[in-house]
N, C-alpha and C positions, 0 to 999 in steps of 0.2 A: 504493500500500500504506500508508503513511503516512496520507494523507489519510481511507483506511478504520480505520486503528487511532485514528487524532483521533476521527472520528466514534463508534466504537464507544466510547470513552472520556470521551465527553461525555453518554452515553445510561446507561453503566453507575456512573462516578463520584456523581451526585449523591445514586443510590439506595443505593449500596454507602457513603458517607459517612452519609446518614440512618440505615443499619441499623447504622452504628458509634456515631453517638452517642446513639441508644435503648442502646444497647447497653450502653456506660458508664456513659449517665442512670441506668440502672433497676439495676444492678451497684454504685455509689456509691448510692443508695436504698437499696438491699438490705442494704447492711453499715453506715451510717448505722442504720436502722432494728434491725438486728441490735445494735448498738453500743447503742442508748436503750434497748433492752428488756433489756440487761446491768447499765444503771443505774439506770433505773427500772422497778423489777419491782413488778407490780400488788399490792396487799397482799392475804394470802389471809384469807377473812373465816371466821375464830372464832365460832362460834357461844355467844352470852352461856347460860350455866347456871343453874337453880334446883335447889335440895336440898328433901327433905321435912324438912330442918330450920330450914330459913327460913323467916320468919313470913311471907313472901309469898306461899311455896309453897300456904298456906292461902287466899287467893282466888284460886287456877287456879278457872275456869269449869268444871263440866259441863254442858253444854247437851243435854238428853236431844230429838235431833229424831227419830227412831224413831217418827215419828209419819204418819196420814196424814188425810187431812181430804179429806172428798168429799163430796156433797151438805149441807154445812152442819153435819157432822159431824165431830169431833175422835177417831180410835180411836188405843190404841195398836199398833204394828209393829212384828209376829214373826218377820220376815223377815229377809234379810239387809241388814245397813248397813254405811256406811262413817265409818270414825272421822276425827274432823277435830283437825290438833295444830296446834300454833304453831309460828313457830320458832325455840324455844328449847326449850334443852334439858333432859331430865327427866335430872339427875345420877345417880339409882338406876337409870336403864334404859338410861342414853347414848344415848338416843333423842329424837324431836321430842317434845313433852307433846302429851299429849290433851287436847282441851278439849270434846269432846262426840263426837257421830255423827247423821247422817243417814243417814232410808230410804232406801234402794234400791229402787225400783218397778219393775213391770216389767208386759208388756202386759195384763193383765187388770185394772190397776190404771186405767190411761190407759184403756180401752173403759168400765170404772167409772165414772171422771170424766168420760168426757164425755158417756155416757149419764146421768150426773146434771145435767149443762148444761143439755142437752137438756130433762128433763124441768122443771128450774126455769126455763129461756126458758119453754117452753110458747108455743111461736111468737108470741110477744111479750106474752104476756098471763099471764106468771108475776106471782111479787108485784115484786121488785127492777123488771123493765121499765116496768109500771105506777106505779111510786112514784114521787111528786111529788119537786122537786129537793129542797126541805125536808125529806124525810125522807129521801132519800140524805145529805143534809150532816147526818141527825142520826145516822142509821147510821156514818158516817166520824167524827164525835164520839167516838160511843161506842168504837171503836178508838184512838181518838189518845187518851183519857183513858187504855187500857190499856197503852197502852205508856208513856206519861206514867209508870204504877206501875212499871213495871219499869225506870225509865230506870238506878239504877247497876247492874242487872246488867246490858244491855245495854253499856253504858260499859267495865264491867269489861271485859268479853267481846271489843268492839272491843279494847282494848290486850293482852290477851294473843293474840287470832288475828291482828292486822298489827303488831304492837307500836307502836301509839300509844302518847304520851304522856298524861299524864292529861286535860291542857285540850285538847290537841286532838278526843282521843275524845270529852269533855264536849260540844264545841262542833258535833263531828259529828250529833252526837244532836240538840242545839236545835237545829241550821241546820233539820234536819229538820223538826223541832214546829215550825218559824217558817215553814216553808215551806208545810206543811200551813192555818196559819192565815190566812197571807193566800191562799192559795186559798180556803178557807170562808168569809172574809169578802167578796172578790169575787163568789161564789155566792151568798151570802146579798142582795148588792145588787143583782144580776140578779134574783134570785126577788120579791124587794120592786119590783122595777120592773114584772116580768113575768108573774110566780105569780097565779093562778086566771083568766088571762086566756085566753077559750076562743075558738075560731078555728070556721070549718068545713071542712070537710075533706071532701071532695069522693070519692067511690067511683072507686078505681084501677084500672085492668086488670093493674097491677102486682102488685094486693094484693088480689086477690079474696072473699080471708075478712075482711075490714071493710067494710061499708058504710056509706054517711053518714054523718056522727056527730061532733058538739063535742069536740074536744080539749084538753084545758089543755097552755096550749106551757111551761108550767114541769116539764114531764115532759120527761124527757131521750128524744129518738127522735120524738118528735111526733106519738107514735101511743098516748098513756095515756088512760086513765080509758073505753075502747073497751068494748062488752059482749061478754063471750064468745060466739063464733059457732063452731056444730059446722055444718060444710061438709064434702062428701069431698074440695074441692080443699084440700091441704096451702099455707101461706103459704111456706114452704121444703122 
């Protein structure tokens, strides 16, 4: 009898002592942990205020995006938006400020667009697919020159929707334009190596609606400057 109570208490002691000292471990945890978060309590974050009497309060952004742009086309949107605030606080309203709104689209919008894709691909023989890399990087110009115009209200805009600082939002902006630039200039030294250099190009079974035909490889896709072909096999 002895010798089975040895045995049975060799089997049940080790695990019966493990589940004591989980048991204490995580119990001192517990009230340790309970203890630090009695002394250090997270601080509750205050949201910073603007008045419409402060002279700041005069450059809140309104960013009117109510807009919607499909086939190369900028309209305004009647529809329902959604207001975009910062966050901080508008002291007249005890609420977030507004600092613009964005459209709300919805499915007739998205069938719009991308039946406008659609018809500007033009199974690759739109203008954008056809056009030499040169005049994509002059198309990408003429946008980086515009928002160049816009940059401090851009700038503004970042500091009141994440609250930047002023250099940092500043700097957000160039990193940008600087980013843009040496991509353009990279592009520009590829087109200068490679631009009007024509290949042949050989009739696909992939690609049924081109046959034979000189390419210039400074077109982006390797399938520019192609004559329009009416076939009833569709390219997609």
């Amino acid at each position: 009898m002895a010798i089975g109570l040895s045995a049975l208490r060799q089997q049940i002691w080790p695990r019966a002592s493990s589940e004591l000292f989980r048991f204490v471990h995580f119990s001192s945890l517990a009230r340790n942990t309970k203890e630090l978060k009695m002394t250090y309590q997270s601080p509750k974050a205050i949201g910073n205020t603007v008045s419409p009497d402060e002279a700041i309060y005069a450059s809140k952004p309104n960013v009117d995006g109510a807009k919607i742009c499909i086939g190369g086309v900028v309209r305004q949107w009647d529809g329902d938006s959604l207001e975009v605030t910062a966050p901080i606080i508008d002291a007249s309203t005890g609420k977030r400020c507004v600092i613009g709104r964005i459209a709300t689209l919805g499915e007739t919008e998205a069938v719009e667009a991308v039946s406008a894709a659609v018809t500007a691909w033009n199974q690759g023989r739109g203008e954008w697919p056809q056009m030499t890399m040169a005049g994509r990087i002059q198309a990408m110009q003429k946008v980086q020159e515009a928002l160049k115009e816009q940059r401090e209200a851009i700038v503004n805009a970042l500091m009141w929707e994440i609250c930047k600082n002023t250099s940092d939002a500043a700097a957000e902006f160039d990193r940008t334009m600087g980013f843009m630039d040496a991509s353009i200039k990279t592009l520009k030294e590829l087109d200068a190596k490679f631009g009007g250099v024509s290949v042949n190009m050989p009739e696909s079974k992939y690609c049924p609606n081109f046959p034979p035909a000189k390419v210039n490889v400074s077109a982006i896709g390797r399938h520019a400057m192609r004559p329009p072909i009416d076939r009833e096999t569709p390219l997609i």
